[in-house]
Rosetta silent file (secondary structure, phi, psi, omega in degrees, C-alpha in Angstrom):
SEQUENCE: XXXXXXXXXXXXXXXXXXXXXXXXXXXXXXXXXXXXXXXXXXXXXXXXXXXXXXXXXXXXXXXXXXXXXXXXXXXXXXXXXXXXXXXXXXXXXXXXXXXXXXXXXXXXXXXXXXXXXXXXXXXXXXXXXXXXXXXXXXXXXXXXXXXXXXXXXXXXXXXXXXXXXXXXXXXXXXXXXXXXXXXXXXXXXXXXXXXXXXXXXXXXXXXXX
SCORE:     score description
SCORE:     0.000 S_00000001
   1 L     0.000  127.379  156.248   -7.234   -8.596  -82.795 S_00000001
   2 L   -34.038  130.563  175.964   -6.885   -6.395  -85.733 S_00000001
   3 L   -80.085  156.980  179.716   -8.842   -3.082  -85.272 S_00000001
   4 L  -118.105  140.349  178.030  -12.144   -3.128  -87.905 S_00000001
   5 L   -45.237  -44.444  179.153  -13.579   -0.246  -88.988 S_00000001
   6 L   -98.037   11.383  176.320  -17.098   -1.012  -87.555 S_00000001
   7 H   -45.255  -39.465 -156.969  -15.411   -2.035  -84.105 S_00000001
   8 H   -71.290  -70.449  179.343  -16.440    1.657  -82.492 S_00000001
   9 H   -21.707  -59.556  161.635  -19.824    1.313  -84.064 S_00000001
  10 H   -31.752  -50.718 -142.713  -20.272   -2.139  -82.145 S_00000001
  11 H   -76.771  -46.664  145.334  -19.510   -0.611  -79.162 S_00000001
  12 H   -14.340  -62.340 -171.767  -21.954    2.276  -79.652 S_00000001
  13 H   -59.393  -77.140  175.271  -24.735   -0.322  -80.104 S_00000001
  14 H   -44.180  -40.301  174.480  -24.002   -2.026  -77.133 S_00000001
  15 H   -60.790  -30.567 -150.531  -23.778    1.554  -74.865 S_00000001
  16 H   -82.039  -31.630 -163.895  -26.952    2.661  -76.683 S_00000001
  17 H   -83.454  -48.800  162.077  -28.934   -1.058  -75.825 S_00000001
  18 H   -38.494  -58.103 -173.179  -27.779    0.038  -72.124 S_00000001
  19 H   -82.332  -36.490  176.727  -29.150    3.242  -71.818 S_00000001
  20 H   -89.274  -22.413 -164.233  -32.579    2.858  -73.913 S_00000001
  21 H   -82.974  -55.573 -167.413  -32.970   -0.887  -73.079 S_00000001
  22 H  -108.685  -71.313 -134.127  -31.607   -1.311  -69.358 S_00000001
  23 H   -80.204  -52.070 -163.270  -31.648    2.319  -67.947 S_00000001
  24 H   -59.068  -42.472  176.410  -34.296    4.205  -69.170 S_00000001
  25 H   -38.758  -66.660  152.552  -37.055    1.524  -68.417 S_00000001
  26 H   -49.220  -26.807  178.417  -36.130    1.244  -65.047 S_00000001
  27 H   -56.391  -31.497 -162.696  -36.491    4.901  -64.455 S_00000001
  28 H   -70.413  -45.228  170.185  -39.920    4.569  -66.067 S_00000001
  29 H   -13.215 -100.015  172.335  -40.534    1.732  -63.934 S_00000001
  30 H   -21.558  -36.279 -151.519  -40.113    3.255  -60.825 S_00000001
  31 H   -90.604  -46.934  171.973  -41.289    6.540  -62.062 S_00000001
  32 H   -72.155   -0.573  155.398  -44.602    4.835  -62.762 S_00000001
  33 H   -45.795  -80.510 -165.191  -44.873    2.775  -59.420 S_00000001
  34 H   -46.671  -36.820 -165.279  -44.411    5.889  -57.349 S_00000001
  35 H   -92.461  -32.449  176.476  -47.127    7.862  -59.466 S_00000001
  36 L   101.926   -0.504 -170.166  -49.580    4.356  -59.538 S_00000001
  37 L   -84.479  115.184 -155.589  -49.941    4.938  -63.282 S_00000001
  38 L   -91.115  -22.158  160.239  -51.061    1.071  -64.056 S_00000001
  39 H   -54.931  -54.037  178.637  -50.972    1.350  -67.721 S_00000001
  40 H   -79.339   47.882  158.470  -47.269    2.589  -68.474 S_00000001
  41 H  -135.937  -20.348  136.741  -46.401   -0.026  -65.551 S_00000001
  42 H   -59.146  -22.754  164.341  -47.890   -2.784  -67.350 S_00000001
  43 L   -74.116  -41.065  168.329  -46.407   -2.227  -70.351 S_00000001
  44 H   -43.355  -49.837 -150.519  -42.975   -1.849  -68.929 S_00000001
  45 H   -91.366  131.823 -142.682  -43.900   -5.554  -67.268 S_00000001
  46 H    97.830  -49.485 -162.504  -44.727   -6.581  -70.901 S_00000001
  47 H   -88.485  -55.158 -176.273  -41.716   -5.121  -71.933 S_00000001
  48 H   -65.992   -9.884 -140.174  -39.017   -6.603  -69.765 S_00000001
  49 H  -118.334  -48.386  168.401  -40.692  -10.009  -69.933 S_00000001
  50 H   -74.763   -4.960 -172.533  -39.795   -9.572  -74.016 S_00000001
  51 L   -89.934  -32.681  172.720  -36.617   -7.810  -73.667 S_00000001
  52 L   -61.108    1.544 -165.121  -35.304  -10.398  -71.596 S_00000001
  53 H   -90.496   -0.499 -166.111  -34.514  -12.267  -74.532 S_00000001
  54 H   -95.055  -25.319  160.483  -31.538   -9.580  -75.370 S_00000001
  55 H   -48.888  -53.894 -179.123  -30.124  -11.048  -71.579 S_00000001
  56 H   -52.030  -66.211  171.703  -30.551  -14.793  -72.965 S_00000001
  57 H   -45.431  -26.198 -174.687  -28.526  -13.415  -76.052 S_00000001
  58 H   -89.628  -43.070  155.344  -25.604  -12.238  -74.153 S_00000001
  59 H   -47.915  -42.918 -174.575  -25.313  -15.517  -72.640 S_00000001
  60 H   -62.977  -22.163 -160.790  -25.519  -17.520  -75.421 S_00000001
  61 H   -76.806   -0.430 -174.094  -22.660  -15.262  -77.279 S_00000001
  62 H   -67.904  -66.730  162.765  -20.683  -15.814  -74.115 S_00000001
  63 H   -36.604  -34.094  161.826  -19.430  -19.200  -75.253 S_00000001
  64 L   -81.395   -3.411 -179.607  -17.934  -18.397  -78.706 S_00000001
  65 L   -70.387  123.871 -173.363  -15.487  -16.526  -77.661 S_00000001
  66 L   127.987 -152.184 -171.147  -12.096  -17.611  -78.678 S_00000001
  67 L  -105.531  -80.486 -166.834  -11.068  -20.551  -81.466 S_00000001
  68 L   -99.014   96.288  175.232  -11.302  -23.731  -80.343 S_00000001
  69 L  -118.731  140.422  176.907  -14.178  -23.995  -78.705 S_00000001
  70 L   -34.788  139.633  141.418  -16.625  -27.125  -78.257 S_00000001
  71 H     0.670  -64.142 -167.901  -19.699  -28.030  -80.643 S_00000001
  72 H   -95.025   -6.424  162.113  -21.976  -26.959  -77.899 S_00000001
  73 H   -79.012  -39.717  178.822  -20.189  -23.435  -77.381 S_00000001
  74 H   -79.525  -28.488  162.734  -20.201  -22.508  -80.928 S_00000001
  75 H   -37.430  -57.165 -141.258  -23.895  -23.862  -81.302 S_00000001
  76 H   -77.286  -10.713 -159.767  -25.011  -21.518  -78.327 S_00000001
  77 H   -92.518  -30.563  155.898  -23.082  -18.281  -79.976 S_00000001
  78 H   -31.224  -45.293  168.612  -24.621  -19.328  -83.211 S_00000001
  79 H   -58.532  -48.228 -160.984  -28.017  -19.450  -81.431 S_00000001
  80 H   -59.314  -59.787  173.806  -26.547  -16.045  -79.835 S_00000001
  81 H  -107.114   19.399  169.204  -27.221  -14.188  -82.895 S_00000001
  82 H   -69.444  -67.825 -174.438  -30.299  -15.664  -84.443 S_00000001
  83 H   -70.559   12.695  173.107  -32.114  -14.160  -80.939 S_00000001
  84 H  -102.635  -11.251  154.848  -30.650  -11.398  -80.999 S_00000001
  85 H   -91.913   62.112  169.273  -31.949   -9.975  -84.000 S_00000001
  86 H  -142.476  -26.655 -176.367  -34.841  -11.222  -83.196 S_00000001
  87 H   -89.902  -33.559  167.075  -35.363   -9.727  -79.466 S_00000001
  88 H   -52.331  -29.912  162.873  -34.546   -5.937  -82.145 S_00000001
  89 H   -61.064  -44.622 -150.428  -37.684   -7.510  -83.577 S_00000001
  90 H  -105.965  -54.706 -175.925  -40.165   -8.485  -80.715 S_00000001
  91 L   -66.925  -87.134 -157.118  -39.090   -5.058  -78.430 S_00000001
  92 L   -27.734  -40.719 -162.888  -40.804   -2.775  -81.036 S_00000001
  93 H   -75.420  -69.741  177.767  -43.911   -4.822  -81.387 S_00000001
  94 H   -27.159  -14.242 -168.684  -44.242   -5.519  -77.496 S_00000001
  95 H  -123.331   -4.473  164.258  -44.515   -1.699  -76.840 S_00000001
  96 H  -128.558   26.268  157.412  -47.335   -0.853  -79.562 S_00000001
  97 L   -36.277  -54.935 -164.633  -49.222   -4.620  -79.593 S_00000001
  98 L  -113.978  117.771  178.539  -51.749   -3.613  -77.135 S_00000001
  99 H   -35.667  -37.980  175.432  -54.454   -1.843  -77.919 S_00000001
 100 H   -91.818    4.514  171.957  -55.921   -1.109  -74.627 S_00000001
 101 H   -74.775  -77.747 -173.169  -52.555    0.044  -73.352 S_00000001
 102 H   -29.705  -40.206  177.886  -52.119    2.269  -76.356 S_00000001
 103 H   -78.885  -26.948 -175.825  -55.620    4.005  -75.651 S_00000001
 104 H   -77.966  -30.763  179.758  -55.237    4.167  -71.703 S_00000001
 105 H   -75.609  -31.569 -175.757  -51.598    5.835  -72.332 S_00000001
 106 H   -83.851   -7.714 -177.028  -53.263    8.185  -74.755 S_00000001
 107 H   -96.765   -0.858  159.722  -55.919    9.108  -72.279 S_00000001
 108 L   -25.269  139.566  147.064  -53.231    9.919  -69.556 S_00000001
 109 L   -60.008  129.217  146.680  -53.582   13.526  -68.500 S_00000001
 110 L     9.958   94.510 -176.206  -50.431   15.675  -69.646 S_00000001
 111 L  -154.681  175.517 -158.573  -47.651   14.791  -67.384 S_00000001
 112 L   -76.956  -43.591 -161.670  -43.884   14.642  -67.807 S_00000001
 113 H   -74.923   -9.400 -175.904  -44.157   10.759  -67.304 S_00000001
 114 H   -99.544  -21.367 -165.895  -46.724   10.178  -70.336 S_00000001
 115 H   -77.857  -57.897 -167.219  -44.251   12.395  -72.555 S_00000001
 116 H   -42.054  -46.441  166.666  -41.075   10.579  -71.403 S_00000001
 117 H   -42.157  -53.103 -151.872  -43.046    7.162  -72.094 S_00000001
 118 H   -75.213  -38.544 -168.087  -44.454    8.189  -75.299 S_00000001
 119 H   -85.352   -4.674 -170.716  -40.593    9.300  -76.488 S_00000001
 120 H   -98.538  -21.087  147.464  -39.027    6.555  -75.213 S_00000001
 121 H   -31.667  -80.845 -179.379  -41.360    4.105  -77.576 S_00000001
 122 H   -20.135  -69.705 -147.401  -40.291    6.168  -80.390 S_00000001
 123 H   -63.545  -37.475  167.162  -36.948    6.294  -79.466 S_00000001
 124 H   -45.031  -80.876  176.842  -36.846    2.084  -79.008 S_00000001
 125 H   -17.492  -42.665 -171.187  -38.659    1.819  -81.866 S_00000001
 126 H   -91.624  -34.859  174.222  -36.395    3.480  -84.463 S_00000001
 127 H   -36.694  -78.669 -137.428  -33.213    1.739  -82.347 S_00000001
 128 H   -69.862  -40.070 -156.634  -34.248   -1.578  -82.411 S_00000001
 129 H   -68.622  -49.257  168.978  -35.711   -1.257  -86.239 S_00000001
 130 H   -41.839  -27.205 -175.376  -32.383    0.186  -87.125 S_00000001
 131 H   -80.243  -51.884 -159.078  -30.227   -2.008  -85.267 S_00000001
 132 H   -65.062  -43.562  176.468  -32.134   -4.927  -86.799 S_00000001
 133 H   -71.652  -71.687 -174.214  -31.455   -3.762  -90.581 S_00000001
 134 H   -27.458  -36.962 -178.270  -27.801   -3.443  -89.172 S_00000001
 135 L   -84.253   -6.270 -173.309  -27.627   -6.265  -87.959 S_00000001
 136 L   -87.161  -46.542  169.968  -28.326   -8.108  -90.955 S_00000001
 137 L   -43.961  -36.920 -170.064  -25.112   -8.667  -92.516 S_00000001
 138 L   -82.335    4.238 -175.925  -24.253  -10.039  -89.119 S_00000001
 139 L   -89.484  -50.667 -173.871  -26.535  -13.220  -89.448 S_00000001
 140 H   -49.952  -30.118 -175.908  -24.384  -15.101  -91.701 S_00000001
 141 H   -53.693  -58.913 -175.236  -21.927  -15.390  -88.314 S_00000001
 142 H   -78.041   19.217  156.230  -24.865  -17.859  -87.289 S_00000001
 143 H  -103.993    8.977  178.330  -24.379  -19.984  -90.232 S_00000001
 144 L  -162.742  144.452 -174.083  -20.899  -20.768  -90.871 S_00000001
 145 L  -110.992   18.048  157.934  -18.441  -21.771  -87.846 S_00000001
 146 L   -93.537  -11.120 -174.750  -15.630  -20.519  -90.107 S_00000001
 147 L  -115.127  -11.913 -174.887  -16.516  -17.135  -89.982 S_00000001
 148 L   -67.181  -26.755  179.949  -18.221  -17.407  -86.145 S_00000001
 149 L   -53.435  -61.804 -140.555  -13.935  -18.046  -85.238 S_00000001
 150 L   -76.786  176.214 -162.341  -13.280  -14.947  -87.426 S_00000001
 151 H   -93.199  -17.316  161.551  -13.310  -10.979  -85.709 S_00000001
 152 H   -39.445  -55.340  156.196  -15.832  -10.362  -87.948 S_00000001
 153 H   -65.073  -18.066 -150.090  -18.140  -12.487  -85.840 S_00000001
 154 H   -94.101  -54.585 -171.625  -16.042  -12.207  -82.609 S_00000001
 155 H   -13.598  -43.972 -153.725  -16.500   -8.454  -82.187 S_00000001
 156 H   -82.461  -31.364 -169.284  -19.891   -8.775  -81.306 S_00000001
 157 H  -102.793   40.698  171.318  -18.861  -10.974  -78.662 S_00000001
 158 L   -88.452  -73.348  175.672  -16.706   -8.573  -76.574 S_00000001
 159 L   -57.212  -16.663  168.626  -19.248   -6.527  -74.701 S_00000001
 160 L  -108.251    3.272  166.434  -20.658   -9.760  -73.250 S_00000001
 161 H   -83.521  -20.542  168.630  -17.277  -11.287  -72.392 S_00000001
 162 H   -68.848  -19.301 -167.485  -16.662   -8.113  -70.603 S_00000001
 163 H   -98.120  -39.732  151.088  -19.851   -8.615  -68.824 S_00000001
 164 H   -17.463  -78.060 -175.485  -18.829  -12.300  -67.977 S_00000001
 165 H   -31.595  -37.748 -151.402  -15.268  -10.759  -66.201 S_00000001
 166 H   -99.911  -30.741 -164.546  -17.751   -8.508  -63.819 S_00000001
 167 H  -125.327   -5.258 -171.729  -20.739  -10.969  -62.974 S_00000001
 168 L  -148.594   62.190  166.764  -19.231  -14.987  -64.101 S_00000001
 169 L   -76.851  -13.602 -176.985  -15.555  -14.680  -63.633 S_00000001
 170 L   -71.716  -48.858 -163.280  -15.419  -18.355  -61.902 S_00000001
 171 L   -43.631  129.593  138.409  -18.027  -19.751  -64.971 S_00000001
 172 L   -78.793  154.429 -173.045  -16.524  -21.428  -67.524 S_00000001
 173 H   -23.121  -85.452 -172.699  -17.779  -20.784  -70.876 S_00000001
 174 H    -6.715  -71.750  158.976  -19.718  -23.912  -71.120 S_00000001
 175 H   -19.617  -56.763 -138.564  -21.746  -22.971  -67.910 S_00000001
 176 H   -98.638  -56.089 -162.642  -22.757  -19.485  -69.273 S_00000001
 177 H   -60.533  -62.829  164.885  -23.870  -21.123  -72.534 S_00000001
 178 H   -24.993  -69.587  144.202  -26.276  -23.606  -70.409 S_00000001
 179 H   -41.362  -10.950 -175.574  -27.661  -20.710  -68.903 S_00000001
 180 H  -116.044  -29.137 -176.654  -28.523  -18.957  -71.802 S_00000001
 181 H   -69.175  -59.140  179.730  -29.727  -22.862  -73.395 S_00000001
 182 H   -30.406  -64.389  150.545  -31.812  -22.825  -70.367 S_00000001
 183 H   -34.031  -47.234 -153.226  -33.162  -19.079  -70.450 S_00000001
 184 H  -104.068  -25.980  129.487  -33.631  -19.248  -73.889 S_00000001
 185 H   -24.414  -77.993  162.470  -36.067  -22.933  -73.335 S_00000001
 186 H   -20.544  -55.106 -159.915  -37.950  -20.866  -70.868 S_00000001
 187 H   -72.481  -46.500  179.961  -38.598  -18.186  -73.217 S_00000001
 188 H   -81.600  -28.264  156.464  -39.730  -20.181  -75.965 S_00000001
 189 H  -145.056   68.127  136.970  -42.173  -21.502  -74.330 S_00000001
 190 H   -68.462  -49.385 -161.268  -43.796  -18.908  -72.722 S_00000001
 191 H   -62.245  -16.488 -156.729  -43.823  -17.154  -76.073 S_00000001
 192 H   -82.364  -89.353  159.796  -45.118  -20.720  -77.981 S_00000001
 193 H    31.456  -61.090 -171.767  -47.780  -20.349  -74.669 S_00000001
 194 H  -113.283   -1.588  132.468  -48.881  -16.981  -75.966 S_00000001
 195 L   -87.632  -10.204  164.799  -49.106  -17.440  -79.330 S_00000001
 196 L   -82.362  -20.035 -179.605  -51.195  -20.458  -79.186 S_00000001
 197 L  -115.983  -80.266 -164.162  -53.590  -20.235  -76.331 S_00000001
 198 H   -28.584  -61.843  157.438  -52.943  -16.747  -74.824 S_00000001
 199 H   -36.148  -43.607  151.643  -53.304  -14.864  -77.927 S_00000001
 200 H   -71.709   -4.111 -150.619  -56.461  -16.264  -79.001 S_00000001
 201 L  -108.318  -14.702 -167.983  -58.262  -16.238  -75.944 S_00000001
 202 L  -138.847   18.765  175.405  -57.506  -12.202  -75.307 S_00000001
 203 L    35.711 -129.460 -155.692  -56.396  -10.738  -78.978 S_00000001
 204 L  -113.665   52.389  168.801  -54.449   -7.773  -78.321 S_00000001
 205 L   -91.634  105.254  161.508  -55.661   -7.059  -75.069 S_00000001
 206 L   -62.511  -11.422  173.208  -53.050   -6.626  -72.457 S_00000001
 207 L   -69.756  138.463  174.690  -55.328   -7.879  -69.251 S_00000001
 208 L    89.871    3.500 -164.056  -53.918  -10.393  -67.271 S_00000001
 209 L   -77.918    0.000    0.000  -50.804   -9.930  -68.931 S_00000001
């Protein structure tokens, strides 16, 4: 492929969704197990349960890669980047939604692990919103299979064919997109789940969550 000017940029995105997304979370995880602090450890579990939908995306986008690809391959990478601006949507909200989180995290005492929380919100927060306005140009790929072919669209679909090589090198395409058709079933509805009953029955209450 021809290099593109925002190829770097891409890649950037993708290291960045690693480290604030995947790494940092788990630290907090962990870091909030070990300490017992049940507020930032429900929200992480909150978090990952909406975040997974950026996992779903990297399956579906798994399938477009290439030319000639099936109906139901171009479908799922089509699919691929409707949720994925859409999981840049949903992780912002998911981390300041619940009220009784927000007040039990502000009544934390002063500890390293309430700051690191509280910046790593932020830091999601401006990512994701930014990414999402970025990301906008990038929609039209899931409306036209002439341009979903083209490297305009295909960039985007590098970083998860690299992660394909290291965890589905056997998989054919097809497969991966089924998994992500599958995943991405699942997802909606739990989420249909929790805005129609779940949502009403406990507002913006995180118990039981």
């Amino acid at each position: 492929m021809e290099e593109l000017w925002f190829r770097p940029l891409v890649w950037t995105d993708y290291r960045l969704a690693v480290v604030f997304l995947v790494i940092i979370p788990i630290i907090l995880m962990a870091w909030a197990f070990i300490r017992k602090i049940e507020a930032i450890g429900r929200l992480l579990i909150i978090y990952w349960r909406v975040a997974s939908l950026l996992m779903i995306t990297v399956y579906l986008m798994v399938p477009a890669w290439g030319i000639e690809n099936s109906p139901f391959e171009n479908l799922c990478g089509q699919i691929g980047f409707i949720t994925g601006f859409i999981a840049r949507i949903l992780i912002p909200i998911s981390l300041w939604f619940w009220l009784d989180l927000n007040d039990e995290i502000k009544d934390l005492a002063p500890s390293l692990l309430k700051l690191a929380t509280i910046s790593w919100r932020w830091a999601v927060t401006i990512y994701s919103s930014l990414g999402a306005i970025a990301n906008l140009p990038f929609l039209s790929c899931a409306f036209s299979l002439d341009l979903l072919s083209e490297e305009f669209c295909q960039v985007w679909i590098e970083a998860p064919m690299g992660y394909r090589s290291i965890v589905h090198n056997d998989a054919t395409q097809g497969f991966i997109g089924f998994l992500g058709v599958f995943g991405l079933g699942i997802y909606v509805l739990y989420f249909a789940y929790f805005l129609l009953i779940r949502l009403g029955k406990q507002g913006r209450s995180a118990l039981e969550q």
